[in-house]
OpenMM code with the backbone's topology and positions (N, CA, C; nanometers):
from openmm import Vec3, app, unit

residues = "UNK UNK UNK UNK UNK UNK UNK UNK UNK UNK UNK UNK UNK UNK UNK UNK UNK UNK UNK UNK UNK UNK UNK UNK UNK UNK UNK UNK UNK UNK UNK UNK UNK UNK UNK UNK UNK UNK UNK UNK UNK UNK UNK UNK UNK UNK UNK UNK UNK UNK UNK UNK UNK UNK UNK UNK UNK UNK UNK UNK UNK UNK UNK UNK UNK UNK UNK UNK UNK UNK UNK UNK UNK UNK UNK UNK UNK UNK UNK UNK UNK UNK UNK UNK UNK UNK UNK UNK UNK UNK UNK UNK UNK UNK UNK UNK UNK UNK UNK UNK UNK UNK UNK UNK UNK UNK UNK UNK UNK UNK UNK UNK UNK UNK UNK UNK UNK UNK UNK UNK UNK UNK UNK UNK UNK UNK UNK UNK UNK UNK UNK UNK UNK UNK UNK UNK UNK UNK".split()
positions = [
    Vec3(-0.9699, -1.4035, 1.9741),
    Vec3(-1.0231, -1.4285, 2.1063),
    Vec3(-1.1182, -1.3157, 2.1434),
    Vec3(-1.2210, -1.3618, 2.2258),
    Vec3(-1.3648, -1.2729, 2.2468),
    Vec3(-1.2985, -1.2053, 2.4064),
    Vec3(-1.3648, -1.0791, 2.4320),
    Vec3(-1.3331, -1.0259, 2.5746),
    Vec3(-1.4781, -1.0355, 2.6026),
    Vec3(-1.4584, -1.0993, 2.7443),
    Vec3(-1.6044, -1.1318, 2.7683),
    Vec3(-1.6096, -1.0318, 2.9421),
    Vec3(-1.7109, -0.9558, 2.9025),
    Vec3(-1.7642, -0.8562, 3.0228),
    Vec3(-1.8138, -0.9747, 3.1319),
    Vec3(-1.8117, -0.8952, 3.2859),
    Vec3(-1.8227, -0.9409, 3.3890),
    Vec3(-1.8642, -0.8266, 3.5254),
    Vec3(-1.9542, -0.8221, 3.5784),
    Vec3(-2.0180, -0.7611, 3.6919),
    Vec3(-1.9198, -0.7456, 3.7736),
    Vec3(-1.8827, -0.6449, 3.8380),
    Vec3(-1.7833, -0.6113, 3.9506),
    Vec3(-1.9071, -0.5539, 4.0588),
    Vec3(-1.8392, -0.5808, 4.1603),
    Vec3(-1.9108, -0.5805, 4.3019),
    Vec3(-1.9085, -0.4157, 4.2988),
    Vec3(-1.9162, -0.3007, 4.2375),
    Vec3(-1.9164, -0.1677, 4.2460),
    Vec3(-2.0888, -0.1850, 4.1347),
    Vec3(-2.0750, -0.2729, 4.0464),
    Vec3(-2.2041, -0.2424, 3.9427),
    Vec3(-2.2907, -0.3640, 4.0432),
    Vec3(-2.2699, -0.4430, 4.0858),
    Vec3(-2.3849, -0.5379, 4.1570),
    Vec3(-2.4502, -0.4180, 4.2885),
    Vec3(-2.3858, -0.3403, 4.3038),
    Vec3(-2.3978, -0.2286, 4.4784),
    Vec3(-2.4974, -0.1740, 4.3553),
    Vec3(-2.4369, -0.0935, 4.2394),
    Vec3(-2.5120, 0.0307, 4.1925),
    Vec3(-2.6738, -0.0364, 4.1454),
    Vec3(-2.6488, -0.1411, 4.1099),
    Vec3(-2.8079, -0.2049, 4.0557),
    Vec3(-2.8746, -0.2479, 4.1818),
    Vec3(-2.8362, -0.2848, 4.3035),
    Vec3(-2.9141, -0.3412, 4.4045),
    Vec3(-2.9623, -0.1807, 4.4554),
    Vec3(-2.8966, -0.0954, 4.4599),
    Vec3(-2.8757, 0.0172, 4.5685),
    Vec3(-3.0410, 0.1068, 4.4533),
    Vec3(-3.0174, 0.0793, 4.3026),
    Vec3(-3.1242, 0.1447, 4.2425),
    Vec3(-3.2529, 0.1078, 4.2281),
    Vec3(-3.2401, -0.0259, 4.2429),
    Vec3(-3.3657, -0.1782, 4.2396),
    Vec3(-3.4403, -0.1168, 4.4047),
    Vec3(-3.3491, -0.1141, 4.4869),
    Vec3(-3.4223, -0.1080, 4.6217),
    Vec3(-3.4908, 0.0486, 4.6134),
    Vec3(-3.4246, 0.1259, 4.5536),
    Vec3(-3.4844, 0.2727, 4.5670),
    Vec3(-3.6388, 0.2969, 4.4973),
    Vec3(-3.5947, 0.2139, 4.4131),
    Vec3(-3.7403, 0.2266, 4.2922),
    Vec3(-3.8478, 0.1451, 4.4106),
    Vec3(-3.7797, 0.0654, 4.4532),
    Vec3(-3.8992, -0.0245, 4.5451),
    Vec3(-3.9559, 0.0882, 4.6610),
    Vec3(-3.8863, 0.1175, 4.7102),
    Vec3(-3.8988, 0.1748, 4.8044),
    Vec3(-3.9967, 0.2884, 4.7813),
    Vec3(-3.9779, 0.3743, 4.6762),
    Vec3(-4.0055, 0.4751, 4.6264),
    Vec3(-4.1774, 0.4887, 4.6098),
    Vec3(-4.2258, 0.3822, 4.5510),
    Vec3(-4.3077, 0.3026, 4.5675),
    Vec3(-4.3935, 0.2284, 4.6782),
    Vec3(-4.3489, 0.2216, 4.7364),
    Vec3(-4.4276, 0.1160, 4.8896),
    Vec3(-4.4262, -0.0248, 4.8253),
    Vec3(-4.3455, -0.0516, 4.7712),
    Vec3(-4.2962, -0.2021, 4.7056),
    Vec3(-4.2807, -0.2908, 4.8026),
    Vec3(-4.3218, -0.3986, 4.8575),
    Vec3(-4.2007, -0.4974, 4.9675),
    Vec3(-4.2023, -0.6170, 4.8749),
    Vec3(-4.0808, -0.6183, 4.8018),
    Vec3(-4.0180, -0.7037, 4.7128),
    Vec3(-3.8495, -0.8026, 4.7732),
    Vec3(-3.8525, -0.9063, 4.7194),
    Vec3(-3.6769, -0.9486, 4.7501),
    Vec3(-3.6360, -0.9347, 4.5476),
    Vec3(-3.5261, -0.8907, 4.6000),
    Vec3(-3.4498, -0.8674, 4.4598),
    Vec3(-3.3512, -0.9288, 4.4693),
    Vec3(-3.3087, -1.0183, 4.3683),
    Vec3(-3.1852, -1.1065, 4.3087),
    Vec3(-3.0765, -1.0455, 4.1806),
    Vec3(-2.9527, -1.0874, 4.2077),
    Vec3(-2.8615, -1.0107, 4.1327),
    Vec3(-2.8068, -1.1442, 4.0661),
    Vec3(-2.7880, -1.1961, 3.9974),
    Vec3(-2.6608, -1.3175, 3.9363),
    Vec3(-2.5993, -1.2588, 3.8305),
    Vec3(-2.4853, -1.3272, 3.8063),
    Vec3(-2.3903, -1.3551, 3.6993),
    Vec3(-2.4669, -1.4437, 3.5970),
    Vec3(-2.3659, -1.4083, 3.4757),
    Vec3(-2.4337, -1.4554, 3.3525),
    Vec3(-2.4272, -1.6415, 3.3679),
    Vec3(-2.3980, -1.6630, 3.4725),
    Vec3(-2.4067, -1.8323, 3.4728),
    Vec3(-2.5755, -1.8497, 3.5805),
    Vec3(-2.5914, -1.7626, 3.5954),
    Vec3(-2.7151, -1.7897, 3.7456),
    Vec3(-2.6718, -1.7662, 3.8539),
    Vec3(-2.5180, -1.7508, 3.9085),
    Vec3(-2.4913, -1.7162, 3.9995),
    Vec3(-2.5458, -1.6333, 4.1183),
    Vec3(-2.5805, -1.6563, 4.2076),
    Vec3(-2.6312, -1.5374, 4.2931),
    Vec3(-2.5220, -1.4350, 4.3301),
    Vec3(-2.5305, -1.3206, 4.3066),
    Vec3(-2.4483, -1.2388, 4.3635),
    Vec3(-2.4695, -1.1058, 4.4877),
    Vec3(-2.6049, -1.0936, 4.4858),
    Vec3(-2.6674, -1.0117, 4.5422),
    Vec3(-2.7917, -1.0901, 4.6103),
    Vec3(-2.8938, -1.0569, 4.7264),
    Vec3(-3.0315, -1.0504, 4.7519),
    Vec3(-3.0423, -1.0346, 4.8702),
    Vec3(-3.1720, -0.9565, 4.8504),
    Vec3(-3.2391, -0.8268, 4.8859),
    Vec3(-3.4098, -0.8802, 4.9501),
    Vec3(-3.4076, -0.9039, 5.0501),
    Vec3(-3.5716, -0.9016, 5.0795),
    Vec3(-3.6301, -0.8084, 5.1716),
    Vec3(-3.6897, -0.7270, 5.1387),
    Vec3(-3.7179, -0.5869, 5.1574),
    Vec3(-3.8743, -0.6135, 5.2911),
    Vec3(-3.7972, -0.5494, 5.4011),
    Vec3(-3.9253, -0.5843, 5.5011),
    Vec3(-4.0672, -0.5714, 5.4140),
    Vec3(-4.1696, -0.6798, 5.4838),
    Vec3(-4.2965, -0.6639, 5.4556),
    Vec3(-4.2985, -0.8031, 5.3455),
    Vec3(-4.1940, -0.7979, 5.2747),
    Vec3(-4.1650, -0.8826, 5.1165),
    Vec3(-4.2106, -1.0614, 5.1452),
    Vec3(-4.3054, -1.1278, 5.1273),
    Vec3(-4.3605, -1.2388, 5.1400),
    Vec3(-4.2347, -1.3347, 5.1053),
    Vec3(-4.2429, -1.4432, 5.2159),
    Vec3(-4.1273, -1.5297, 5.2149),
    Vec3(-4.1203, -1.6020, 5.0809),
    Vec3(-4.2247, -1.6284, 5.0014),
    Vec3(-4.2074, -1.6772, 4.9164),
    Vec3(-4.1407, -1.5927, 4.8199),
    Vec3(-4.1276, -1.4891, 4.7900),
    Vec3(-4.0510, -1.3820, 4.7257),
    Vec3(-3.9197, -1.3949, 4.6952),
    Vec3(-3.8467, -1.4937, 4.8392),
    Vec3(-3.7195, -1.4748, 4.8103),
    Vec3(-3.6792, -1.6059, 4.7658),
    Vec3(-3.7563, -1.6934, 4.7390),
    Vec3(-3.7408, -1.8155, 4.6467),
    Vec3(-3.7732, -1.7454, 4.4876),
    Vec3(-3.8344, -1.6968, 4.4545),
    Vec3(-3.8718, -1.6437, 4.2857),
    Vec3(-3.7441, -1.5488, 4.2548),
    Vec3(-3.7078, -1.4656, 4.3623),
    Vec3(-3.6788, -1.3360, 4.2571),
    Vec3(-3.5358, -1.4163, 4.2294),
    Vec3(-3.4497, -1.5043, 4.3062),
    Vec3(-3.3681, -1.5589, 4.2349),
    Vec3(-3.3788, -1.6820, 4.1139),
    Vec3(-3.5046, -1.7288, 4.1185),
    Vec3(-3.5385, -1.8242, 4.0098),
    Vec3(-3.5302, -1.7087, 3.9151),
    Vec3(-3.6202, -1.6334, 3.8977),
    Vec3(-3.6148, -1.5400, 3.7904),
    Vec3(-3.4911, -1.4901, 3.7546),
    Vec3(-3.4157, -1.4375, 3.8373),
    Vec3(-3.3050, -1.4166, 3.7615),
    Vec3(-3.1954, -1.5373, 3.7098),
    Vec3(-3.2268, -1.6289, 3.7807),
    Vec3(-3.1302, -1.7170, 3.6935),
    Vec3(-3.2250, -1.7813, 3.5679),
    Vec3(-3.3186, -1.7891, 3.5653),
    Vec3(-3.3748, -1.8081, 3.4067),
    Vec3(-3.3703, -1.6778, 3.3167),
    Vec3(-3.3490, -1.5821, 3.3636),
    Vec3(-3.3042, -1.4857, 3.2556),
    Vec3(-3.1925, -1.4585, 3.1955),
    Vec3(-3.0585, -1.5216, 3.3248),
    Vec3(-2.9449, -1.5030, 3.2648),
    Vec3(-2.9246, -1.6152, 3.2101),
    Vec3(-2.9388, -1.7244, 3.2034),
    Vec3(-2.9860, -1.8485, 3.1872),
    Vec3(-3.0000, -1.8506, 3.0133),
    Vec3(-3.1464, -1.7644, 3.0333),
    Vec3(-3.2354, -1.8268, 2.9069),
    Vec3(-3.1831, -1.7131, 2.7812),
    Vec3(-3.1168, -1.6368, 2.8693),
    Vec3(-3.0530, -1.4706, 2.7661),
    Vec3(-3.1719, -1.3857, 2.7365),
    Vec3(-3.2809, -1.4152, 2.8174),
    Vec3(-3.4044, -1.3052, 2.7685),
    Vec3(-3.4454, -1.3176, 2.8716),
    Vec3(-3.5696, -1.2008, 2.8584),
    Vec3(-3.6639, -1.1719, 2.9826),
    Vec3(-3.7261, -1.2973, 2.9960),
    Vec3(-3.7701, -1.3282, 3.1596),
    Vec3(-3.8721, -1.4235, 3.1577),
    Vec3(-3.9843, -1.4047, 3.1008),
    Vec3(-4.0746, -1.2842, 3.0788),
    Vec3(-4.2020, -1.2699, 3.0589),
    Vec3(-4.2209, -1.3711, 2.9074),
    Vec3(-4.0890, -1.3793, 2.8741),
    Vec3(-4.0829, -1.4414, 2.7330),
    Vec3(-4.1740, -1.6676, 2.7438),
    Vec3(-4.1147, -1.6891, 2.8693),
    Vec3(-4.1196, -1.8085, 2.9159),
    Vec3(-4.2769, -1.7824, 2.9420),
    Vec3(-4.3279, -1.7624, 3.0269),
    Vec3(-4.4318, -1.6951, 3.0762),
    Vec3(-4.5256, -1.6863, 2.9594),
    Vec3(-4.5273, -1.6461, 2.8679),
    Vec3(-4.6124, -1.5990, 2.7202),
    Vec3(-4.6418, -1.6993, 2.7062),
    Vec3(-4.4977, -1.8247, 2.6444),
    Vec3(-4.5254, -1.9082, 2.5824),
    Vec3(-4.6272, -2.0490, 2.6629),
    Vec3(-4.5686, -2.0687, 2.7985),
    Vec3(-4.6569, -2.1207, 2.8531),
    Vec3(-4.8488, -2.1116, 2.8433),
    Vec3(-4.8666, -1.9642, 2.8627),
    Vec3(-4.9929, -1.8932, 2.8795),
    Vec3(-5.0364, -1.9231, 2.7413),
    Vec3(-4.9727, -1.9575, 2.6487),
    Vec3(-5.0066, -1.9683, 2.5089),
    Vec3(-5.0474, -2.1231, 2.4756),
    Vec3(-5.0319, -2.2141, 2.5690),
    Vec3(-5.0563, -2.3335, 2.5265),
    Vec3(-4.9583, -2.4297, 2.5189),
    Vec3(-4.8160, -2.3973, 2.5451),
    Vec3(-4.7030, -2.4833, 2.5649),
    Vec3(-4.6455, -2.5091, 2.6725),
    Vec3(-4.8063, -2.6040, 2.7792),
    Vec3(-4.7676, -2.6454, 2.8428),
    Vec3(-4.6281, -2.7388, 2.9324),
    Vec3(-4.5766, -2.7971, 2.8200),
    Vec3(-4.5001, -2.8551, 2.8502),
    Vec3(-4.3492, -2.8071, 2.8938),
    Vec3(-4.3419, -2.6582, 2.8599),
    Vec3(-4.2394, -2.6047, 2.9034),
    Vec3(-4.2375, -2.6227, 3.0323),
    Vec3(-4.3093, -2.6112, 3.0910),
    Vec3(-4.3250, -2.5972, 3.2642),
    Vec3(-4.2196, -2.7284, 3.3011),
    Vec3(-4.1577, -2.8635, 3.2445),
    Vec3(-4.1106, -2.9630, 3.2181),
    Vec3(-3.9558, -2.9258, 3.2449),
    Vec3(-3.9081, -2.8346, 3.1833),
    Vec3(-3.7746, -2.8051, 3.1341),
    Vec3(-3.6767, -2.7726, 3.2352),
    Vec3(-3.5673, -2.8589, 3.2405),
    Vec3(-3.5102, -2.8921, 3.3447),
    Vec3(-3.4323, -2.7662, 3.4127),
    Vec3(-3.4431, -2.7742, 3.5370),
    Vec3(-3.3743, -2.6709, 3.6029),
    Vec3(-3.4213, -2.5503, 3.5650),
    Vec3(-3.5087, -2.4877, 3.5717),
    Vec3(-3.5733, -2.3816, 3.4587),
    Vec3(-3.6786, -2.3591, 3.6261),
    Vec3(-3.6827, -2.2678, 3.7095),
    Vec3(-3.7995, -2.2489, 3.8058),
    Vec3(-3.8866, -2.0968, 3.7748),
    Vec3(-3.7690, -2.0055, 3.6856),
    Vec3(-3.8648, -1.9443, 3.7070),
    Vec3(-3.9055, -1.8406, 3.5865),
    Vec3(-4.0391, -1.8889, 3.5732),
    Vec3(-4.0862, -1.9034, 3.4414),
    Vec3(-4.1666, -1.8121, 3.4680),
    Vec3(-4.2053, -1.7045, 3.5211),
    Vec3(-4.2943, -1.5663, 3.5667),
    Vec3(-4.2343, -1.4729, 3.5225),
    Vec3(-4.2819, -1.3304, 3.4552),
    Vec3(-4.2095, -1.1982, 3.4540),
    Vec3(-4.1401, -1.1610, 3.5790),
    Vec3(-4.1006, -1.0994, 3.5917),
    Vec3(-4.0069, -1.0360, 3.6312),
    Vec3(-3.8389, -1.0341, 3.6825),
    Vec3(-3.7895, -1.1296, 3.5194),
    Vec3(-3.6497, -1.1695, 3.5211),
    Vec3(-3.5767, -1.0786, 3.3802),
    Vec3(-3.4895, -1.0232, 3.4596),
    Vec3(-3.4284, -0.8933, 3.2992),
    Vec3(-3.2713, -0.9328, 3.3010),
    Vec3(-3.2393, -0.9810, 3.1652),
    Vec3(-3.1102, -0.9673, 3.1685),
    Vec3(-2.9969, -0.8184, 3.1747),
    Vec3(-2.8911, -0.8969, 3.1919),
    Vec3(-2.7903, -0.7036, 3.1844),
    Vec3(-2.7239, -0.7575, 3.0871),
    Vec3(-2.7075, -0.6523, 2.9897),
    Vec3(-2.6188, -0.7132, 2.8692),
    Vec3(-2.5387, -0.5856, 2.8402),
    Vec3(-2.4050, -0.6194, 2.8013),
    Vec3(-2.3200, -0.5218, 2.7898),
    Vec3(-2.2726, -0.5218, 2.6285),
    Vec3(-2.2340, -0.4723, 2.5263),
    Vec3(-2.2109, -0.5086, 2.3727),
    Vec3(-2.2702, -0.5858, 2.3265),
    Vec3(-2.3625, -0.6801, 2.3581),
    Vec3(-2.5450, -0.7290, 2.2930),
    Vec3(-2.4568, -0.8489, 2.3894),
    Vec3(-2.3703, -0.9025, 2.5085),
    Vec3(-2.3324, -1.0043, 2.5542),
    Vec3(-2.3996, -1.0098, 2.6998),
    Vec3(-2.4847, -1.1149, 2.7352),
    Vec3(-2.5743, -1.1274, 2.8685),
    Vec3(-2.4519, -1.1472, 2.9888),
    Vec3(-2.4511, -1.0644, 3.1261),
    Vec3(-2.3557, -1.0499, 3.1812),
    Vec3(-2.4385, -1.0583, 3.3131),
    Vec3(-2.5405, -1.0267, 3.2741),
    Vec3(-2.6458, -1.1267, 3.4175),
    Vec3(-2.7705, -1.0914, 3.4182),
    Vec3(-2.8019, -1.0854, 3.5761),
    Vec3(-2.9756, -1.0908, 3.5296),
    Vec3(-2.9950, -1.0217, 3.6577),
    Vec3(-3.1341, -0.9731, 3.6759),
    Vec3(-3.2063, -0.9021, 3.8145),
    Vec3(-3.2762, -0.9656, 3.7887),
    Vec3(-3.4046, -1.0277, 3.8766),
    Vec3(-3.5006, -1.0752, 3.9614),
    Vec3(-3.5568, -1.0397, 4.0770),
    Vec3(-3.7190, -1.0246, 4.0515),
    Vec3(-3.7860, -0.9227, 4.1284),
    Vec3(-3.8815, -0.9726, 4.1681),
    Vec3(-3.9757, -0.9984, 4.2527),
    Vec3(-4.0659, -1.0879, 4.3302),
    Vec3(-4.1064, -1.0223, 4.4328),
    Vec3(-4.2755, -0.9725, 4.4172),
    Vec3(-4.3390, -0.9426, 4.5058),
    Vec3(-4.4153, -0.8642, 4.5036),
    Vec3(-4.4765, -0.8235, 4.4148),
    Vec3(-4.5387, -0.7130, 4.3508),
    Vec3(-4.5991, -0.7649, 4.1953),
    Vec3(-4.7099, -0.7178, 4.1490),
    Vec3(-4.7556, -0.7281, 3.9862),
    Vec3(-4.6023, -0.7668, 3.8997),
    Vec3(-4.6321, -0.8472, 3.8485),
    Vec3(-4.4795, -0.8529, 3.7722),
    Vec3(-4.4929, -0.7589, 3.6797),
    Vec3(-4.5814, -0.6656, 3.6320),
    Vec3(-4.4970, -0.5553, 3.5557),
    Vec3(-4.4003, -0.4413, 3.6440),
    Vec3(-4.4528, -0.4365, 3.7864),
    Vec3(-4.4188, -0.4223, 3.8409),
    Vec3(-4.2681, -0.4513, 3.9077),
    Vec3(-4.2678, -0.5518, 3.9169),
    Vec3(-4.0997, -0.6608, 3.9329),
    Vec3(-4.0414, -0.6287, 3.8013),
    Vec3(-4.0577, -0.5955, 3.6869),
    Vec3(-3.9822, -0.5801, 3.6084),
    Vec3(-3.9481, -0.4165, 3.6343),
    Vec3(-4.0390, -0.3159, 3.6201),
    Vec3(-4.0094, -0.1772, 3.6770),
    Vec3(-3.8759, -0.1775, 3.7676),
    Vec3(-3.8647, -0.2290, 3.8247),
    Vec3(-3.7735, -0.2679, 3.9633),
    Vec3(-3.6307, -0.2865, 3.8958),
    Vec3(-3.6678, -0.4248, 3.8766),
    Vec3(-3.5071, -0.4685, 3.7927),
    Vec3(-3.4567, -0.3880, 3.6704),
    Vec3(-3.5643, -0.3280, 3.6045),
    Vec3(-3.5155, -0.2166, 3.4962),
    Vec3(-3.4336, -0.0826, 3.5375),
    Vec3(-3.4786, -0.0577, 3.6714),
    Vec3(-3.4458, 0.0682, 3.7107),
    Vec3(-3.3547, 0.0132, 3.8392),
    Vec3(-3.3012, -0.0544, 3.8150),
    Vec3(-3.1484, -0.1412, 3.8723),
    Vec3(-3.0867, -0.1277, 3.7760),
    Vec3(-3.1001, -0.1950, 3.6527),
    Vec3(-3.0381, -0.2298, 3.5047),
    Vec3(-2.9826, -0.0453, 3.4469),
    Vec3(-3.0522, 0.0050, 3.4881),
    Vec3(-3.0139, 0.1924, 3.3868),
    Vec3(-2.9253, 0.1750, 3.4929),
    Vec3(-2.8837, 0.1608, 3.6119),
    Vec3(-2.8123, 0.2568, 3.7151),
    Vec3(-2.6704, 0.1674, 3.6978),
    Vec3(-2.6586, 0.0400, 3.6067),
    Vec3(-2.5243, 0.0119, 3.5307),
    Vec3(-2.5053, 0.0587, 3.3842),
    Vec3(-2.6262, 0.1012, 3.3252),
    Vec3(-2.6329, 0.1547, 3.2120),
    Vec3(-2.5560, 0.3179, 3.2130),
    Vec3(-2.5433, 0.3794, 3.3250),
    Vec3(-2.5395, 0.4841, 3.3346),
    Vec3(-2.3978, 0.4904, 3.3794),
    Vec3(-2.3194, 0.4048, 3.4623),
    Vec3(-2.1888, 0.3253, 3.5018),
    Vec3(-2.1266, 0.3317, 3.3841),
    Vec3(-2.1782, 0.2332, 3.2279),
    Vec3(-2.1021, 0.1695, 3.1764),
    Vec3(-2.1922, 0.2348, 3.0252),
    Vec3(-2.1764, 0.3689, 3.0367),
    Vec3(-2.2678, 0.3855, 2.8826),
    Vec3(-2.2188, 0.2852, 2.7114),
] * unit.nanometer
topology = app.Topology()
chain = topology.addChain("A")
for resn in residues:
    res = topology.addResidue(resn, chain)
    for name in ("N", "CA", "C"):
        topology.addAtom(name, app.Element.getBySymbol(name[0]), res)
């Protein structure tokens, strides 16, 4: 039998609490999304200034990352590459960078989602959410 890791509301605080700092830090106005490895929402964050549409993406993004077990930028490529038809794929909204999974022993245990800013940008964000459980759970 497999032991399968799971986000406790002490590592969802430490990644929202580091996601918002990096934003902040910055002059970012982003909404940030937290889920469980099912898409779950567990967290979000829309940071004054942060465009309403923001807080519809940054949780699409994260549930296609925990979702898809990879970054969105991955979805995103392939589209931009000519495979249109992904855009098709059911339940699937959000197909833009800035969706990062959290993976604990190579096992996806959820995702951040970041919206509102350059998506290399939105990924900056959710990465520097992602170390501040990395640093929790070396």
């Amino acid at each position: 039998m497999k032991t399968k890791y799971y986000l406790e509301s002490a590592d969802v605080k430490a990644i929202m609490t580091a996601s918002e700092a990096e934003a902040h830090k910055n002059n970012w106005a982003v909404s940030i999304a937290i889920v469980d490895d099912g898409g779950h929402l567990l967290n979000f964050l829309r940071l004054d200034g942060a465009a309403p549409f923001s807080a519809h993406m940054a949780p699409a993004k994260a549930n296609t990352a925990a979702l898809g077990r990879k970054e969105t930028k991955i979805y995103e490529d392939v589209i931009n590459n000519g495979r249109f038809s992904f855009i098709t794929a059911p339940d699937v909204n959000g197909l833009l960078e800035g969706g990062v999974p959290i993976l604990k022993d190579g096992q996806v245990i959820g995702a951040v989602g970041v919206s509102g800013v350059k998506s290399t940008e939105d990924v900056q964000i959710a990465k520097a959410g992602i170390e501040a459980f990395y640093r929790l759970h070396p």
